[in-house]
C-alpha positions as CSV (number, residue, x, y, z in Angstrom):
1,X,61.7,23.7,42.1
2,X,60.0,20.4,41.2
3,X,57.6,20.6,37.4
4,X,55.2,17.8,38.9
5,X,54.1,18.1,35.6
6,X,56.9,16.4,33.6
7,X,56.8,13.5,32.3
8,X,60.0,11.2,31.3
9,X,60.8,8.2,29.6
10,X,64.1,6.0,30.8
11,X,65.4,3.8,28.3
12,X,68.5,1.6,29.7
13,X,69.5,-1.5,27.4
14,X,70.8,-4.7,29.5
15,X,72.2,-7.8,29.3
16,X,72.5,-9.8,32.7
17,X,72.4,-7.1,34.8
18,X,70.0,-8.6,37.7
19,X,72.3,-7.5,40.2
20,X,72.5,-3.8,39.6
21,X,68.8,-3.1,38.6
22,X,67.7,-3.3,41.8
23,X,69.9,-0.5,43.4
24,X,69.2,1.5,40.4
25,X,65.4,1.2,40.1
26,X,65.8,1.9,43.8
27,X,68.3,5.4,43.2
28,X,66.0,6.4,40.2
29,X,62.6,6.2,42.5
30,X,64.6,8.6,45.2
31,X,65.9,10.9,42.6
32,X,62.9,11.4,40.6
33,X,60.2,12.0,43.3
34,X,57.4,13.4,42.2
35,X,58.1,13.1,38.9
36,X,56.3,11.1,36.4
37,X,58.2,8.8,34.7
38,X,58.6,5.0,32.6
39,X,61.1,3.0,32.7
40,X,62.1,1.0,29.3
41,X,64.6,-2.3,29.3
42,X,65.5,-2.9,26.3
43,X,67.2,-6.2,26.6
44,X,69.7,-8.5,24.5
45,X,67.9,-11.3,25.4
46,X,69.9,-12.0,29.1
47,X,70.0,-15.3,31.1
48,X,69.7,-14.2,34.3
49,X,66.8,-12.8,36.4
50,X,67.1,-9.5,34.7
51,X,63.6,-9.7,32.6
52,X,61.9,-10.8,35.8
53,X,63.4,-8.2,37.8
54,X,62.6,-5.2,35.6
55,X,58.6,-6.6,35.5
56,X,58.7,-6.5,38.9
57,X,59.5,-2.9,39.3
58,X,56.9,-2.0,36.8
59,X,59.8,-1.2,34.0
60,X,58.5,-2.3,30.2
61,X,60.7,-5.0,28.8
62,X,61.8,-4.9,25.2
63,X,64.0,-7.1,23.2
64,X,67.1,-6.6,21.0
65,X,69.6,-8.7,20.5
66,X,71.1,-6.6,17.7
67,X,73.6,-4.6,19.7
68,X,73.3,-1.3,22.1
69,X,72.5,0.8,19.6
70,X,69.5,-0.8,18.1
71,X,68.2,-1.6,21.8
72,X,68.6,2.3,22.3
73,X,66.5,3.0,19.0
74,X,63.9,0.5,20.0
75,X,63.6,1.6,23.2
76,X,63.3,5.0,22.0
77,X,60.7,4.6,19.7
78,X,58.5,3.0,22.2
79,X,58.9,5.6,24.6
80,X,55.5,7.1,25.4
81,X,56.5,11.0,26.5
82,X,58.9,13.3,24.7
83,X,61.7,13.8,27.1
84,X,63.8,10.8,26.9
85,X,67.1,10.3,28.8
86,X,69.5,7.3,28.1
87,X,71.8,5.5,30.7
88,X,73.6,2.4,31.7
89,X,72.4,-0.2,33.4
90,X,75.1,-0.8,35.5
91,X,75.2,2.0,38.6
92,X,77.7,3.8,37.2
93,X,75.3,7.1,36.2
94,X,74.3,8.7,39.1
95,X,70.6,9.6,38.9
96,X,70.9,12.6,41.2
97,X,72.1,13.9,37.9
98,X,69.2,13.2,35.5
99,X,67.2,16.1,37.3
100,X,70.2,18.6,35.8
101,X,70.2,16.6,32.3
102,X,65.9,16.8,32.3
103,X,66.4,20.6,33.2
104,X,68.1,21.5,30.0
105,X,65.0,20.2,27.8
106,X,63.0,22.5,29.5
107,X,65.3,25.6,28.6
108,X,65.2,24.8,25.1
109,X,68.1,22.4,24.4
110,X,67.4,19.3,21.9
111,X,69.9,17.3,23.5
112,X,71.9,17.5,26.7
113,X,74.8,15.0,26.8
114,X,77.1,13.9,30.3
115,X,80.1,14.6,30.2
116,X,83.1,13.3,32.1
117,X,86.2,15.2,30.7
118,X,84.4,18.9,31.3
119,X,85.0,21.2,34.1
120,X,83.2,19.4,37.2
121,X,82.8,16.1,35.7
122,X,84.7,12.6,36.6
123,X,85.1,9.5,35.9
124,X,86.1,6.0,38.3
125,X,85.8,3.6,36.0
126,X,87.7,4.5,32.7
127,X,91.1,3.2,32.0
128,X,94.0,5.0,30.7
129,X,93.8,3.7,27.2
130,X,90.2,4.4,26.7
131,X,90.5,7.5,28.2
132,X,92.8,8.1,24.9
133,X,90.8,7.0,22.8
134,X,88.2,9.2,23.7
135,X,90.5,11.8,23.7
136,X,91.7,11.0,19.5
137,X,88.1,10.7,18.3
138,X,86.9,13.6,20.0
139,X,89.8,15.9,18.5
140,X,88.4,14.2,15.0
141,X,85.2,15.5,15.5
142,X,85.7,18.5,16.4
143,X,88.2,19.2,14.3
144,X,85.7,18.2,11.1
145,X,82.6,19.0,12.3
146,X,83.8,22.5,14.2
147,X,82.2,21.3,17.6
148,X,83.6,21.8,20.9
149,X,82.7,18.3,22.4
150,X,84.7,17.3,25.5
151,X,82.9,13.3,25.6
152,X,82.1,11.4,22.5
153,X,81.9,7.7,24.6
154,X,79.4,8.6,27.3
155,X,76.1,7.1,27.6
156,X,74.1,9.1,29.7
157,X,71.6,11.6,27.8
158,X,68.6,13.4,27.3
159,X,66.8,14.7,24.4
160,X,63.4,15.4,23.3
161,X,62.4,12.5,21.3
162,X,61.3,14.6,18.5
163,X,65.1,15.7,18.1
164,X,66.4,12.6,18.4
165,X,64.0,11.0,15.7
166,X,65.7,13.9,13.2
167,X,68.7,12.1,13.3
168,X,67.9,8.8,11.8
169,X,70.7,7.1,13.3
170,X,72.2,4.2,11.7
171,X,74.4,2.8,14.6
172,X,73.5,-0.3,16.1
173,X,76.7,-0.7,18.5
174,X,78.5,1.3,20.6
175,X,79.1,4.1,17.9
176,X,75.6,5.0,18.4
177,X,77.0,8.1,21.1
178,X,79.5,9.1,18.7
179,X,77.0,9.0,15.5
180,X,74.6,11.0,17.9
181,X,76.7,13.8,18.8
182,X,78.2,14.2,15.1
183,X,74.5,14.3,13.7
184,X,73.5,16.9,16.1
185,X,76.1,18.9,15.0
186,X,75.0,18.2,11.4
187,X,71.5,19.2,12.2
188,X,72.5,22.2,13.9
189,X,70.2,21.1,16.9
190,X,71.0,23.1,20.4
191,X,72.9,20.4,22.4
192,X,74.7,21.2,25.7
193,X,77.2,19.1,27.5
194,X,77.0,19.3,31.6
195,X,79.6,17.8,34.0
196,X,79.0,14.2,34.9
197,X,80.6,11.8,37.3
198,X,81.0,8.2,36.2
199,X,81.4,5.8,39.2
200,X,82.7,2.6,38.6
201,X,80.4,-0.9,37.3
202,X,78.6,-1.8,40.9
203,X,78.3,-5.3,40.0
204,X,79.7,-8.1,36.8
205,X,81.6,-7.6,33.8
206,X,81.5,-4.3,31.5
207,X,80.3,-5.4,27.5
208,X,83.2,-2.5,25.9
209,X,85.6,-4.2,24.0
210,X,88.3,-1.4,23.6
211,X,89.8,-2.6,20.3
212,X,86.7,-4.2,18.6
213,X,84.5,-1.2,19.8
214,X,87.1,1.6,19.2
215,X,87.4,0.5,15.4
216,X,83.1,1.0,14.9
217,X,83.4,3.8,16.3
218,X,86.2,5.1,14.3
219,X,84.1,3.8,11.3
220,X,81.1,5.7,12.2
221,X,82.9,9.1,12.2
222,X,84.8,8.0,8.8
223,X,81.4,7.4,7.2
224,X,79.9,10.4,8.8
225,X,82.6,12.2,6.9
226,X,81.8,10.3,3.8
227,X,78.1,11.6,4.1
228,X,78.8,14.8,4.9
């Protein structure tokens, strides 16, 4: 059953994504009838008609050029209701989902991630090698930090935003996922992982660099274990 009452801030960082952001403002409208909700961009500055775009669908606009994470955190910040839920810009979470992440808030949890790799979930768009990747630096963390993670590498989340401000994230890239799931372990906060299914970029080029990107995040859980 529908809470008419809940409230929910979206925050999705972009760059050149005028393409997609029509299909998804259009998906997240459907899915979240009823519902009040904002919708943040937190932009790296893009080229394209993405800025006009978002303004046109009523989304605030924010801008970062400083990497995902940081456009996360800003966007965060500026969110004006205390469930927040993160995701990509480029159609590849569905929103039909984000009513079973928003759900888990409700029952107490301080953080509910997606996951791909867990019983139910999938994922179209993720090539072998990352798909290892993930795989080594989730057996790190959960070897060190005792966790039972099944996704370190997946951007779609919610969280109150009271929860996620305890975590004082340092991430600006694409660690930030990895740095969030190791501090909520850290923090003991309740965090659960539901099934998630990752469809494939609708439209352009993805911004993951495997190598570049795979060595910050292996840095972020090497200094995580520094600061333990």
């Amino acid at each position: 059953m529908k809470n008419i009452k809940e409230k929910i801030s979206i925050v999705i960082p972009t760059l050149n994504e005028e393409k997609n952001l029509p299909i998804l403002f259009s998906n997240l409208r459907k899915s979240l009838n009823g519902r009040r909700y904002e919708i943040i961009i937190a932009d790296g500055y893009s080229t394209d008609r993405t800025i006009e775009i978002a303004k046109r669908y009523g989304a605030k606009v924010l801008f970062d050029n400083k990497g995902k994470g940081s456009a996360i955190k800003k966007g965060v910040s500026s969110a004006r209701y205390d469930t927040v839920v993160i995701m990509d810009a480029d159609c590849s979470n569905l929103p039909d989902e984000m009513v079973s992440l928003i759900k888990t808030i409700n029952n107490g949890y301080d953080i509910c991630m997606g996951s791909r790799f867990t019983n139910g979930g999938f994922s179209e768009d993720i090539s072998w090698y990352r798909k290892i990747g993930n795989k080594f630096f989730i057996h790190l963390v959960n070897f060190f930090w005792k966790t039972n993670y099944t996704d370190l590498c997946y951007g779609y989340r919610c969280f109150a935003k009271s929860s996620f401000e305890k975590l004082h994230l340092k991430s600006d890239g694409f660690g930030i996922e990895t740095e969030l799931s190791i501090k909520v372990a850290k923090k003991k906060l309740k965090f659960i992982e539901i099934p998630s299914f990752e469809k494939k970029r609708r439209y352009g080029e993805g911004k993951l660099k495997t190598m570049k990107h795979g060595f910050e995040i292996l840095m972020v859980i090497l200094n995580e274990l520094l600061t333990n």
